[in-house]
C-alpha positions in Angstrom: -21.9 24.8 15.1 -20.0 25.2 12.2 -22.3 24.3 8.5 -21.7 20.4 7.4 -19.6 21.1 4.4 -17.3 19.1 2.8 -14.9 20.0 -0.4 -13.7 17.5 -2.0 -10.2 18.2 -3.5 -8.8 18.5 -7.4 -7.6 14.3 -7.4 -7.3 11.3 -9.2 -6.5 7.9 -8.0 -6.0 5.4 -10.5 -7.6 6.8 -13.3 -10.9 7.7 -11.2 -12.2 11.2 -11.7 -12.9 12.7 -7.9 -16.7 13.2 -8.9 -17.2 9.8 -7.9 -15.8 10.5 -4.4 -18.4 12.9 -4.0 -21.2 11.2 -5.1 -19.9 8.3 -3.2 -19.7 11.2 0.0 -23.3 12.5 -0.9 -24.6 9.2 -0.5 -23.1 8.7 2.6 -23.4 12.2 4.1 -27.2 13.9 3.1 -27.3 16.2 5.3 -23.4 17.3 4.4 -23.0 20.1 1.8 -20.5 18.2 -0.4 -18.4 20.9 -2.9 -16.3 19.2 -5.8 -13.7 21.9 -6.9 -12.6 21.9 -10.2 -9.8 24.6 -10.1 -7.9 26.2 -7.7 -10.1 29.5 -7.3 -13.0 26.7 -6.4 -10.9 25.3 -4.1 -9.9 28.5 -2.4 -13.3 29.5 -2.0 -15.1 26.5 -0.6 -11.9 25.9 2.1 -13.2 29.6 3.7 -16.2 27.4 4.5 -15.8 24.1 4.9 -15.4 22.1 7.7 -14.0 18.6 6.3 -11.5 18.4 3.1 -10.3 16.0 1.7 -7.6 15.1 -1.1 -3.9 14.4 -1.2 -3.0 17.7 0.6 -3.0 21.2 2.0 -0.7 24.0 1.8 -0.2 26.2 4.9 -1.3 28.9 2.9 -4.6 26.7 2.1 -5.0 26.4 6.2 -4.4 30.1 6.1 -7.8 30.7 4.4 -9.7 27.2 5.8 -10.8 29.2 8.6 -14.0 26.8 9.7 -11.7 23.8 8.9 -11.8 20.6 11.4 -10.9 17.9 9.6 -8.3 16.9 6.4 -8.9 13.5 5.1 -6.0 12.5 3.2 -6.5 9.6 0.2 -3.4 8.3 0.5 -3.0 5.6 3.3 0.8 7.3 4.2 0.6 11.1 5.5 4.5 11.9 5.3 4.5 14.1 2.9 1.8 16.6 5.0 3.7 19.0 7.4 1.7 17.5 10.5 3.1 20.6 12.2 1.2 23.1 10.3 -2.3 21.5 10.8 -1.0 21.1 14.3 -1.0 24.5 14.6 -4.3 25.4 13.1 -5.9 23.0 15.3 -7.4 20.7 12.0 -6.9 16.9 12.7 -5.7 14.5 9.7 -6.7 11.7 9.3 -5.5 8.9 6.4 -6.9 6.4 4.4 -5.1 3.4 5.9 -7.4 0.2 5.3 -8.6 0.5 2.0 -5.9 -1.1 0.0 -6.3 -4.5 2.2 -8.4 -6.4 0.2 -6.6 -5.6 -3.5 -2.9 -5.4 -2.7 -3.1 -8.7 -0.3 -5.0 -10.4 -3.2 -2.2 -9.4 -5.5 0.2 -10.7 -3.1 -1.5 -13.9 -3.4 -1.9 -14.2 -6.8 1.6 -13.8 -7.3 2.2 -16.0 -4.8 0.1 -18.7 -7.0 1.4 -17.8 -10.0 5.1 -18.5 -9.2 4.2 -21.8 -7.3 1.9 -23.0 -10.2 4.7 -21.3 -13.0 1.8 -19.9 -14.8 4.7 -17.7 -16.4 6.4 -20.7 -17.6 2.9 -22.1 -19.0 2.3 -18.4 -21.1 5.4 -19.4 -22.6 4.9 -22.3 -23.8 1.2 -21.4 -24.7 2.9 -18.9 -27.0 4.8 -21.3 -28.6 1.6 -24.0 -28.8 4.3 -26.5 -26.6 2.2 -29.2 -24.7 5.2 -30.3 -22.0 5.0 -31.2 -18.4 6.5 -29.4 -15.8 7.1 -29.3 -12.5 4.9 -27.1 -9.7 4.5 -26.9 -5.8 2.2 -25.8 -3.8 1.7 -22.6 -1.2 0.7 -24.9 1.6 3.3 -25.9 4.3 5.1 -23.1 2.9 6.6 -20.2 5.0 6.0 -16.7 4.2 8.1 -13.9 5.7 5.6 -10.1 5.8 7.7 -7.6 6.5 5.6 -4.9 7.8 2.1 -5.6 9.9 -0.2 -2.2 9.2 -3.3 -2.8 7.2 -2.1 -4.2 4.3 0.8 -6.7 5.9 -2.1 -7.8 8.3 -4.4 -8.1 5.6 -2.0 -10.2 3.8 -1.6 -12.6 6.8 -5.6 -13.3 6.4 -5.4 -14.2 3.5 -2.2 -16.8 3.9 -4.1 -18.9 6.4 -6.5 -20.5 4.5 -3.7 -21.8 2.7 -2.0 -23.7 5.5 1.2 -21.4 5.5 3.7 -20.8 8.2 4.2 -17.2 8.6 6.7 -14.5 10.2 5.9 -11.2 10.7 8.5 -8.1 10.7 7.3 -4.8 12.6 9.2 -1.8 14.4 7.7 -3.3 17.7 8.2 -7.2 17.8 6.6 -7.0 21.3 2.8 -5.4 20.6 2.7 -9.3 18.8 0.8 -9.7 15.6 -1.5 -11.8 13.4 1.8 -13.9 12.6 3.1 -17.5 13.8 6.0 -15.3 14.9 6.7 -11.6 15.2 10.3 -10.4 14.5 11.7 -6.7 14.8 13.7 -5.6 11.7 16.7 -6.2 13.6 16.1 -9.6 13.3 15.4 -9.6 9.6 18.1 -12.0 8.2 16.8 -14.4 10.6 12.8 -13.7 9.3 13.6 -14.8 5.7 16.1 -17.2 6.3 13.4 -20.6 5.9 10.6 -18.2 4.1 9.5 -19.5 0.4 8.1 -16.0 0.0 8.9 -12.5 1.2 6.7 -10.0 1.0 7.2 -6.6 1.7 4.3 -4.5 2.8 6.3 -1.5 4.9 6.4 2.4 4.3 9.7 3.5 3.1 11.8 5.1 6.3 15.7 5.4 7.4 15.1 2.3 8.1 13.5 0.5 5.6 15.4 2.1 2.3 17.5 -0.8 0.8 16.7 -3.1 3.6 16.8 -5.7 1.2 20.6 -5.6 0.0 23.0 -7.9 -0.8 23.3 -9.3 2.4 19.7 -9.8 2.9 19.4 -11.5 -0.3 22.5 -14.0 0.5 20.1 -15.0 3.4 17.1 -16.4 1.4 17.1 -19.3 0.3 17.5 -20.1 -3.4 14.1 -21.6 -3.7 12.9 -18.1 -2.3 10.2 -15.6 -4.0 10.4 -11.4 -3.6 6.9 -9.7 -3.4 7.5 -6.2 -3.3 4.4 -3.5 -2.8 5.7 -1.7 -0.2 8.5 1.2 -2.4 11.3 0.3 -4.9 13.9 1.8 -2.4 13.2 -0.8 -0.2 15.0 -3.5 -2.3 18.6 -2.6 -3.5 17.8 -2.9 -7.0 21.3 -4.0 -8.3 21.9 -6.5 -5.6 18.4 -8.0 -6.6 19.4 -7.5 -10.6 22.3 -10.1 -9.3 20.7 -12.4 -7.1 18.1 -13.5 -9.9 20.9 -13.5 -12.4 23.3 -16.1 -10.3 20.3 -18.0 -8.8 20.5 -16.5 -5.7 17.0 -16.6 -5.3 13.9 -17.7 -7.7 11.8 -14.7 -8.4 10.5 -11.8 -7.7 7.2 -10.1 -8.4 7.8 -5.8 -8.5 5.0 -3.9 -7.9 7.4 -1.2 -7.1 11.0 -0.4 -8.4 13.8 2.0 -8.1 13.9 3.8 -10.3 10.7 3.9 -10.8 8.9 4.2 -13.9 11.7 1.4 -14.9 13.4 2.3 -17.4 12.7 0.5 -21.1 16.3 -0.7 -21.0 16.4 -2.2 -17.4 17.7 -5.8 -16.9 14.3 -6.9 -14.7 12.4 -6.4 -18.0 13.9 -9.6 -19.7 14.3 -11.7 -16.8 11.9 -14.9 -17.1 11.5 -15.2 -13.5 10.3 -12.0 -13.0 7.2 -10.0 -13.2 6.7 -6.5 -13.4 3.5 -4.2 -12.3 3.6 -0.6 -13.2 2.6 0.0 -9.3 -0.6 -1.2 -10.0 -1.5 -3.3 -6.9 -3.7 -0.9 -5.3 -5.8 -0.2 -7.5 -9.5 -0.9 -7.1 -13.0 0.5 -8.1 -13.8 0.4 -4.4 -11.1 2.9 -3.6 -13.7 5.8 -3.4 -16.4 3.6 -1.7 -14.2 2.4 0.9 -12.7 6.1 1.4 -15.8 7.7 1.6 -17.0 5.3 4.3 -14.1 6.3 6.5 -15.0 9.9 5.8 -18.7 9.6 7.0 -17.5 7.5 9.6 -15.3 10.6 11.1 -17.3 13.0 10.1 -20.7 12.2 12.1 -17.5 12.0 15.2 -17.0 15.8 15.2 -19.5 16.5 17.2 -19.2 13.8 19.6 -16.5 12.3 21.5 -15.4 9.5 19.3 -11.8 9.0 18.0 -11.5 9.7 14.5 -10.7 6.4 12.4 -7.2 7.0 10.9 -6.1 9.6 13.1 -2.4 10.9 12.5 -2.6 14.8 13.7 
């Protein structure tokens, strides 16, 4: 048997320096060797060696040298951007870090959710202008909510829903595996998923069929009373079509995690638009990002020499 080494790639997720991923690893793993490279000689060398790594990715001419190699744990929850062919071919598995955005991105779903309900937007306002005036407000429950896309974080987002008494539809590529939803639709059937939803989140990857699923069309669908969530990508919304639905009214809100283009530029119409809110893709982060990782990683790595199925498996 191979030694228990782990390198833990050059990476930063939100701000976070990788060191605590591999303290968070060492904790975990004791009887691992856990490497931290720095640069991308250190990285070179302790691939030669190591049987786990784990970062955002690896080149073919990294899995050239990664001769002991077993395992590549990506950090990022989507694994696209790998060529699943090449560690295919060099017989290392991938696995991906689906899961540990649940809790924080649903929880921003939610509070935005709250906030346009409750017009806490409308209330900074006039706090800013020290104007005490009643308004109007409703409330999340009884509500439906449309969650396009059910992976981790659209099921996550579902959990969190039902305590508030809301109807929901879920949106996935196969309507017929079911879901944690009232009712599952296929994205053929999206028009008729948001046509009674309050609030339509979008929690799906960004494929062929998912860029600018929310055009004009789509948005002519909604109702007028209707609220956009988007954390899924920017190129899932057609970002002119949705400039014109919240100028004419065509729907109520939106709150953009993610935009297209994307950082949005200074002069962009969605900055000055009341009714919206803009997060510079901000949703996912959390401090428990490496402590949720790195419990994944043990979890796989005490598998390798057993007959388990790696958690997150993609190659």
């Amino acid at each position: 048997m191979a030694d228990n080494r782990i390198v833990v790639l050059r990476q930063k997720i939100h701000g976070m320096d990788a060191a605590e991923y591999a303290e968070a690893l060492r904790r975990r793993l004791p009887e691992w060797t856990v490497t931290l490279a720095t640069t991308p000689g250190e990285e070179r060398e302790a691939l030669r060696t190591a049987r786990v790594a784990t970062g955002h990715r690896l080149s073919a001419g990294d899995l050239a040298v990664a001769e002991n190699l077993e395992l590549f744990a990506c950090v990022f929850a989507g694994t696209g951007h790998l060529n699943h062919d090449a560690f295919e071919e060099h017989g290392v598995a991938v696995t991906s870090a689906a899961g540990v955005h649940g809790p924080n991105v649903s929880e921003y779903v939610v509070g935005a959710m709250i906030s346009h309900a409750r017009e806490f937007q409308r209330a900074r306002r006039q706090n800013e202008r020290r104007e005490w005036r009643s308004y109007q407000t409703r409330e999340l429950y009884g509500s439906t909510a449309a969650v396009v896309g059910l992976g981790a974080i659209g099921r996550a987002i579902v959990d969190r829903l039902d305590p508030f008494g809301m109807e929901t539809v879920g949106v996935r590529y196969t309507p017929e595996k079911g879901g944690p939803t009232d009712e599952v639709l296929g994205f053929d059937a999206i028009h008729e998923a948001v046509a009674s939803a309050e609030y339509v989140v979008l929690a799906c990857p960004l494929t062929d069929t998912t860029a600018e699923l929310i055009d004009d069309d789509v948005l002519r669908t909604m109702r007028p009373d209707a609220v956009l969530v988007n954390v899924a990508r920017g190129r899932v919304v057609d970002t002119d079509a949705l400039v014109s639905a919240l100028r004419w009214n065509d729907i109520a809100g939106a709150t953009l995690d993610v935009t297209d283009p994307e950082p949005l530029p200074e002069d962009h119409p969605l900055w000055g638009m009341e009714n919206v809110t803009v997060t510079p893709h901000n949703a996912g982060y959390t401090p428990e990002y490496f402590d949720r990782r790195a419990d994944i990683l043990a979890n796989n790595a005490a598998k390798l020499d057993g007959d388990g199925e790696l958690e997150n498996r993609v190659v």
